[in-house]
C-alpha positions in Angstrom: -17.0 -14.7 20.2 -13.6 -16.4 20.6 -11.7 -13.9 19.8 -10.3 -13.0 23.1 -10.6 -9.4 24.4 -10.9 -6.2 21.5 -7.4 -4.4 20.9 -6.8 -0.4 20.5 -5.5 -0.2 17.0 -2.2 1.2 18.0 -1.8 3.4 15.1 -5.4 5.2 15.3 -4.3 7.9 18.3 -3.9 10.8 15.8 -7.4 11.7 15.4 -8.5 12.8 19.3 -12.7 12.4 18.6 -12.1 8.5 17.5 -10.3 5.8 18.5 -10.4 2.0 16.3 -10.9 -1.1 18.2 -10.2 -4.4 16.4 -11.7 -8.0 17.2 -10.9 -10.6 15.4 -12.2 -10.0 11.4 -14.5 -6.9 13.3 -13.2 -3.0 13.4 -15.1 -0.7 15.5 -14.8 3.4 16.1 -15.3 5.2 19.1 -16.4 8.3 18.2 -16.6 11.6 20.3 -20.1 13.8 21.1 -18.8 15.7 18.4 -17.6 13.6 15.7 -20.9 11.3 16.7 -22.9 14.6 15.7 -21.0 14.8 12.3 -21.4 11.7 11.6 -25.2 11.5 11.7 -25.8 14.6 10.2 -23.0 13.5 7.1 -24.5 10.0 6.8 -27.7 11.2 5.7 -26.8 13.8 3.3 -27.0 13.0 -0.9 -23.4 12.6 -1.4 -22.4 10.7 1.3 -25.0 7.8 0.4 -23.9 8.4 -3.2 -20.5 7.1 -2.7 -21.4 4.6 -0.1 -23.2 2.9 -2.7 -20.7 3.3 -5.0 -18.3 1.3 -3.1 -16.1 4.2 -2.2 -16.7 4.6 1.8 -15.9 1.8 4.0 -19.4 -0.2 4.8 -20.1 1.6 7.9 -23.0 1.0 10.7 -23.9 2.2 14.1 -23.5 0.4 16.7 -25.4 -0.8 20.2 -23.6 -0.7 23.0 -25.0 -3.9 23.8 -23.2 -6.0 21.0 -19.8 -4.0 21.8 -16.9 -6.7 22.6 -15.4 -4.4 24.6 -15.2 -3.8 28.8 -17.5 -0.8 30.3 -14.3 1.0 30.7 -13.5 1.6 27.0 -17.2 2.1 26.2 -17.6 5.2 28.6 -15.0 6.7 26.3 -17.3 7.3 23.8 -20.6 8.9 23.0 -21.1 6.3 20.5 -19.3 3.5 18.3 -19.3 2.6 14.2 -18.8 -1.0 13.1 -16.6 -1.2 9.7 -16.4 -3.4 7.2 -12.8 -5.2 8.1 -10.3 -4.4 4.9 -8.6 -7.3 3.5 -5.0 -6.1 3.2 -3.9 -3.0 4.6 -1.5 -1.1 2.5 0.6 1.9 2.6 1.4 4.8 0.1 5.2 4.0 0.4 4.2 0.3 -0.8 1.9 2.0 -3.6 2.5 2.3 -7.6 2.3 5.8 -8.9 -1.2 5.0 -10.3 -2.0 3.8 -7.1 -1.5 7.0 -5.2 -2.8 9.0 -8.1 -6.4 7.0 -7.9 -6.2 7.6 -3.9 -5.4 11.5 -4.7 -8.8 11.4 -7.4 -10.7 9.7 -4.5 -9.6 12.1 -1.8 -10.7 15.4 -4.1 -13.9 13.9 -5.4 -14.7 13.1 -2.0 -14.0 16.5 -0.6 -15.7 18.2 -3.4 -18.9 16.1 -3.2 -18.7 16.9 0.7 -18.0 20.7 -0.3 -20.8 21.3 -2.3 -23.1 20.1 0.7 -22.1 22.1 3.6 -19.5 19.5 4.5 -15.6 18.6 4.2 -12.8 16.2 5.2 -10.2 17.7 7.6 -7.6 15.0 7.1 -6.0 14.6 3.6 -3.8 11.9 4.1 -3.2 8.5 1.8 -3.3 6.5 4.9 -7.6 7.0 5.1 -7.3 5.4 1.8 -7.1 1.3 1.0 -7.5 -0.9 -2.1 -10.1 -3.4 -2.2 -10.7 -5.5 -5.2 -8.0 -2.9 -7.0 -10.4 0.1 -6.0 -9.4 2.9 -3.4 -11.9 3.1 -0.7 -11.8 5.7 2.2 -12.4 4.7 5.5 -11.8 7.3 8.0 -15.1 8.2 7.9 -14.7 10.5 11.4 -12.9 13.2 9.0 -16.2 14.7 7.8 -17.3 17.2 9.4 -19.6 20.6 8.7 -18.0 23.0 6.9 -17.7 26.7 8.8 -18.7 29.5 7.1 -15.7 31.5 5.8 -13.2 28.2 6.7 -10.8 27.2 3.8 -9.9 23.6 3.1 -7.4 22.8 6.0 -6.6 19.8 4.5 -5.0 21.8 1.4 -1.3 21.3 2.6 -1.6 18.0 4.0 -2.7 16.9 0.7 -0.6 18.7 -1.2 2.2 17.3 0.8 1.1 13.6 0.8 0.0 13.3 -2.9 0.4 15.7 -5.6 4.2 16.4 -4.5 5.3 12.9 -4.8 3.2 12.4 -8.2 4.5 15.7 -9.2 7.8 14.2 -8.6 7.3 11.1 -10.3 5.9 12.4 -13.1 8.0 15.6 -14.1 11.2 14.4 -12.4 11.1 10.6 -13.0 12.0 10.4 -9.6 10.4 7.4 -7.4 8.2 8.6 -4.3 8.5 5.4 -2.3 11.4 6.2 -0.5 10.5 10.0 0.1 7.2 8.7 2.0 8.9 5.9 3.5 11.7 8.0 4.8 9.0 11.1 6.3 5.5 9.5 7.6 4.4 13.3 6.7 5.2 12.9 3.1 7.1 15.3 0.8 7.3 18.8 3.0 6.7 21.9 1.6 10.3 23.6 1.6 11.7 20.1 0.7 9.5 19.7 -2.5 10.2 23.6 -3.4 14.0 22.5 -3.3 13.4 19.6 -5.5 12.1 21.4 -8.5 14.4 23.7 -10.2 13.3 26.8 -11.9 12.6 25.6 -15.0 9.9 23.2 -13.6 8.1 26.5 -12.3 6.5 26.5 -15.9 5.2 22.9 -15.8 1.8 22.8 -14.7 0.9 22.7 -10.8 4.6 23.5 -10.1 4.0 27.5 -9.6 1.0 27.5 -7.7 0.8 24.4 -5.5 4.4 24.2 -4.8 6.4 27.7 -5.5 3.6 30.0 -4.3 2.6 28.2 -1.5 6.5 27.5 -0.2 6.8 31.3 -0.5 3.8 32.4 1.3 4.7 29.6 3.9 8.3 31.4 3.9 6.3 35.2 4.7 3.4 34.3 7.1 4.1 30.5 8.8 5.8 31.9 11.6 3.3 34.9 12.2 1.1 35.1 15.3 -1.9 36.5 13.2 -5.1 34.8 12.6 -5.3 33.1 8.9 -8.8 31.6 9.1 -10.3 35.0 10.3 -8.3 37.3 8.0 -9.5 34.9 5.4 -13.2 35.1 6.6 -12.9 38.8 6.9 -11.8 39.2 3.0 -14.9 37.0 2.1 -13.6 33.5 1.7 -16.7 31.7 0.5 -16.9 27.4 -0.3 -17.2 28.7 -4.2 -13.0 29.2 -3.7 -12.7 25.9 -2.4 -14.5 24.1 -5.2 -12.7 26.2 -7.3 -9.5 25.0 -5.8 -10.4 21.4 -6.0 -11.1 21.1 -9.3 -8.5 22.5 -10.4 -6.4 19.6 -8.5 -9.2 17.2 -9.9 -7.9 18.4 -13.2 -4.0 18.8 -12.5 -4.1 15.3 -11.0 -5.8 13.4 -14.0 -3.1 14.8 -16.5 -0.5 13.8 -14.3 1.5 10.4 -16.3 4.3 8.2 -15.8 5.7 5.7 -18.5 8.6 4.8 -16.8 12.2 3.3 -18.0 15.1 1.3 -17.5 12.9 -1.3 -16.0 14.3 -5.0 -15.9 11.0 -6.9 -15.2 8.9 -4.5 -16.9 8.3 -6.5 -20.2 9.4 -10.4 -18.4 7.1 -11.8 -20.6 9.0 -10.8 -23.4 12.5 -11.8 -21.8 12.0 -14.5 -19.2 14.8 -17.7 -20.4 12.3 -20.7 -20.2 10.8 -22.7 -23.7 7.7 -22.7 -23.7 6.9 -26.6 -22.7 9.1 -25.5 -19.5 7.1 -22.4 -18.9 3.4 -24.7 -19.1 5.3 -27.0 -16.9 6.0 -24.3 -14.3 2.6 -23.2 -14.4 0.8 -26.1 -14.0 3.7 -27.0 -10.9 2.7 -23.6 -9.5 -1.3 -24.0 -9.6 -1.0 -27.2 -8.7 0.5 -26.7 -5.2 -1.5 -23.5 -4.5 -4.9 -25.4 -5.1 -3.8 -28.8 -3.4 -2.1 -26.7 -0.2 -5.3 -24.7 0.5 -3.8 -21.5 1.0 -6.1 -18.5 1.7 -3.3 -16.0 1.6 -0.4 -15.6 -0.8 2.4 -14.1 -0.9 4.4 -14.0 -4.9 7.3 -12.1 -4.0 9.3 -11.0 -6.6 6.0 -11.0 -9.0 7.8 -9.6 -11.8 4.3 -8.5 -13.8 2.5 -11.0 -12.2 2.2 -14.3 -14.2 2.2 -16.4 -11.3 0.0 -14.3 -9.1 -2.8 -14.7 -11.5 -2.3 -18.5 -11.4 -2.5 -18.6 -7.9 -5.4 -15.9 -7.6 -7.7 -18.5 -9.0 -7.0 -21.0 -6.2 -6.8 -18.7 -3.3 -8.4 -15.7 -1.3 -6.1 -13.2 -1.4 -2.7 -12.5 -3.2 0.0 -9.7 -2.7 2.2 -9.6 -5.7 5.3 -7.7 -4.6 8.2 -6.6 -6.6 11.1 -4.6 -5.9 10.6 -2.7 -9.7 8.2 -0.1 -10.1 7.3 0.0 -13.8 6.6 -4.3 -13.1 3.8 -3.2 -10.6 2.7 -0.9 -12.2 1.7 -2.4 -15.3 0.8 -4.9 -13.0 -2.0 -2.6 -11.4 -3.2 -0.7 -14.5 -4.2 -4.3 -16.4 -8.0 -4.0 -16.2 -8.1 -8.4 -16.3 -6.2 -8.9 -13.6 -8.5 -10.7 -10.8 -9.6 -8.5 -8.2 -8.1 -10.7 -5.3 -4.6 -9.5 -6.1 -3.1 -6.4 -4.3 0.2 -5.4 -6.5 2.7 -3.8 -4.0 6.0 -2.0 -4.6 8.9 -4.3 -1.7 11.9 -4.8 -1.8 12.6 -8.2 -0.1 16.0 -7.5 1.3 14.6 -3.8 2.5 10.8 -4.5 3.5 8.2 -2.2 4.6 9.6 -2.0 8.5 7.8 -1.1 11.6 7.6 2.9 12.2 5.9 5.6 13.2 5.0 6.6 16.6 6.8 3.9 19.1 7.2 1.5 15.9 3.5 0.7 16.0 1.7 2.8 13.7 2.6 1.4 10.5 3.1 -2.3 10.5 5.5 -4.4 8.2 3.4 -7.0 6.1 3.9 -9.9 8.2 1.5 -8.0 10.6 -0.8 -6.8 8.8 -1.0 -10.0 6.1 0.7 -13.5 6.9 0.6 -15.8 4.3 0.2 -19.4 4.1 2.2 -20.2 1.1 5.0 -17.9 -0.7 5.5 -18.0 -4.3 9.9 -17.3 -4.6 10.1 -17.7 -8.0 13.6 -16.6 -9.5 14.2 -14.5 -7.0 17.1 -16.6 -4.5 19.7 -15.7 -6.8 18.6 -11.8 -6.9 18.3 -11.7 -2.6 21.7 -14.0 -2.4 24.1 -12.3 -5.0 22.8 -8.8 -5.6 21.8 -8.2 -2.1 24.0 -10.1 -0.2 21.9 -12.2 2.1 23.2 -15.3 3.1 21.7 -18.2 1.8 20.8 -19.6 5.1 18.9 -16.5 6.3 17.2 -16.3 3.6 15.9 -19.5 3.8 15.3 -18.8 7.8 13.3 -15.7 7.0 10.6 -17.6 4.7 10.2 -20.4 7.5 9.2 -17.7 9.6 6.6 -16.1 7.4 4.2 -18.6 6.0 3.4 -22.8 6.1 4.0 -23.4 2.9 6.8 -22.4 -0.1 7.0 -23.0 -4.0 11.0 -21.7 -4.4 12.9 -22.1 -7.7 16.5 -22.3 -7.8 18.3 -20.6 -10.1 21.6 -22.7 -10.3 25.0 -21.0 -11.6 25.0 -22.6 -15.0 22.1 -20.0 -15.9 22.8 -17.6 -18.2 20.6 -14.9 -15.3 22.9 -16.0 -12.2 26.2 -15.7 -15.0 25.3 -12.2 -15.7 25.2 -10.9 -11.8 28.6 -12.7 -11.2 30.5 -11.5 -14.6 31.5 -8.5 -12.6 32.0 -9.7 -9.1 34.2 -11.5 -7.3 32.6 -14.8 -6.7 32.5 -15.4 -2.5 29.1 -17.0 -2.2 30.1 -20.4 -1.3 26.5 -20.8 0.0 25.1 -20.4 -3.3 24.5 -24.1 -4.3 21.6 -27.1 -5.1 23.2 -29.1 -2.0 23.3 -26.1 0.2 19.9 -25.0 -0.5 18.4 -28.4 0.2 19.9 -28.6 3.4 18.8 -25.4 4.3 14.8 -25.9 3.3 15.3 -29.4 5.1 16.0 -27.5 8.3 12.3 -26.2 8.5 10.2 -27.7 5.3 9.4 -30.8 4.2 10.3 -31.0 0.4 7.2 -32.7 -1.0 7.2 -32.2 -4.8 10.1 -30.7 -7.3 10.6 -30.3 -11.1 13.5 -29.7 -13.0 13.9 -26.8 -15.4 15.9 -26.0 -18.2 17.6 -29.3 -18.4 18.5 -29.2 -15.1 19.2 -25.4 -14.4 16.7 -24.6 -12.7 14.8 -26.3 -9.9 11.3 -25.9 -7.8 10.2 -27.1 -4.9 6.8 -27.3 -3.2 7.7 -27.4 1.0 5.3 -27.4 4.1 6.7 -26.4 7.2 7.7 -29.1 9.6 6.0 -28.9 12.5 7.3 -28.5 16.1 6.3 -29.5 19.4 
């Protein structure tokens, strides 16, 4: 096949009845006599095929052994495998916009309630079974359904309370951005921790009470006890009727749920950005250009702002990941029904990326990893990474080498009005920021094939290709 030996998905080891294998553009699942059982009864029951048509499950087929890529060892493992459809772009909840997570959350409970209803249910609850394609959430940890006990509540209640509705509760009532809360605990937004975060007064906002006081409580009484839940539960008559119950009521909690947010700088660029409009067609047409003539597959538009240049490039290109350190940018970003599908908006912060973490810094992979481009879009952005974040010039400039073939970056020079306002109140010590200094730093690495000059000379792009070495 060419594509050396298959590789253990280093951050699939949580589930112990699976285990994903990953060959070149193929992902395959080991699956346990167990979860192999589930799985055959699951796949042929009403809702299962229902969603699988509807594009919400991963594209999923058995399996010979006989056109596994894999040694004998590794396929003794397993009762049996699953061949998935490979996801474009994997993405993480910490990188998501708050309508992101909150499509993810209506996916999860839809899916759980459909599996419910049919003697089935999903024992994980987690964001991280969930990925955008084409701007759609699609689960694909399809080894989560399993038969639904007599008597057995949800046990993915918690975990999903924990890993969606806390942070959009948080978002929503508090204004207060869940990125960093998810980023900072793989395990989301724990219990006690999200019962200190809302005050008293947000006991009365709906969802609060029950999902989050009552259950922090009763967690408080009984989570250290040595008694039997599940069968003091089945003893009182705990019957799947509860559980639906139960889930539509989050179904309905989590579709009321809104943010509008504020103070946002990029959120209306269209409406601010400093160009005229012949300099703004002229950027366009510099940008498509050098996208369609450099035969990129991937792109990367860091710094997207809401996107304008990610569209432009989305027509020339495979994929796109529009990143942006604001939140309101991407989000607006993600909730326009025209954007094209290809684009994946993503909330980054250049100067603090997603990193490597988890379990022996392999389980969730920074983007490089999991996406490397082959051109990057760094429009107005060196003046943000240089002067607001403090990144030398030079590092900067080392860092995009590093990451993809090709760059389109604008330089933003000091006689901008944009670069006058981050320097009227601070002491001016970046000597590196300058024309000269920048050219001599893309000349390290790049060959500078194209420019055009902005704003009368203000600002400046450049369309480089990696030199080669060797």
């Amino acid at each position: 096949m060419g594509a050396g030996p298959a590789k253990l998905d280093a951050g699939s080891f949580r589930d112990r009845d699976g285990r994903i294998y990953l060959h070149g553009e193929r992902v395959f699942r080991g699956l346990s006599e167990a979860a192999l059982a589930y799985y055959q009864a699951v796949s042929k029951a009403a809702f299962f095929q229902k969603l699988s048509t509807a594009g919400k499950l991963v594209d999923t087929r058995v399996i010979a052994d006989g056109e596994l890529p894999l040694p004998d060892e590794e396929k003794s493992r397993w009762a049996g495998f699953l061949e998935h459809r490979k996801i474009p772009v994997v993405s993480y909840p910490y990188e998501w916009t708050f309508s992101m997570l909150k499509a993810a959350a209506g996916l999860q409970l839809e899916l759980t309630e459909s599996a419910v209803r049919e003697g089935f249910t999903v024992k994980d609850a987690t964001p991280y079974n969930i990925q955008f394609v084409d701007r759609r959430p699609v689960f694909i940890d399809i080894a989560s359904f399993e038969t639904l006990e007599e008597g057995a509540p949800w046990t993915g209640y918690r975990q999903f309370c924990e890993m969606f509705l806390f942070p959009l509760l948080l978002q929503a009532y508090k204004g207060v951005d869940f990125q960093p809360l998810m980023r900072a605990s793989i395990d989301g937004v724990a219990l006690q921790t999200a019962a200190r975060l809302f005050g008293f007064r947000d006991r009365f906002r709906k969802g609060v009470l029950t999902h989050v006081w009552l259950q922090a409580k009763l967690d408080r009484r009984y989570g250290g006890t040595a008694k039997s839940v599940r069968s003091d539960l089945k003893s009182a008559g705990f019957n799947r009727e509860l559980i639906l119950a139960n889930l539509r009521k989050l179904r309905k909690l989590v579709a009321t749920l809104e943010w509008s947010g504020d103070g946002s700088e990029w959120g209306d660029y269209a409406e601010f950005h400093n160009y005229s409009e012949g300099d703004h067609r002229l950027k366009e047409a510099f940008v498509e250009r050098s996208v369609a003539e450099g035969g990129a597959a991937t792109v990367w538009d860091i710094g997207c702002n809401t996107g304008q240049f990610s569209r432009l490039a989305a027509k020339n290109c495979e994929q796109v990941i529009a990143s942006d350190i604001d939140h309101l940018a991407v989000e607006r970003l993600f909730r326009d029904e025209n954007i094209p599908a290809n684009i994946l908006p993503l909330v980054q912060n250049v100067a603090d990326p997603s990193p490597n973490w988890g379990w022996r810094l392999l389980e969730r992979r920074d983007l490089p990893h999991r996406a490397q481009p082959d051109l990057v879009l760094c429009l107005a952005l060196i003046h943000h990474v240089v002067i607001t974040a403090n990144v030398p010039l030079a590092e900067f400039i080392g860092w995009l080498a590093g990451v993809g073939e090709q760059l389109v970056i604008e330089y933003v020079s000091r006689e901008d009005d944009k670069v006058q306002a981050l320097l009227r109140n601070k002491e001016d010590r970046y000597w590196d920021y300058s024309q000269e200094h920048l050219e001599s730093e893309l000349t390290r690495y790049f060959r500078i094939e194209d420019t055009l000059e902005l704003r009368e000379g203000r600002r400046r792009l450049y369309y480089c290709r990696r030199r080669q070495t060797g």
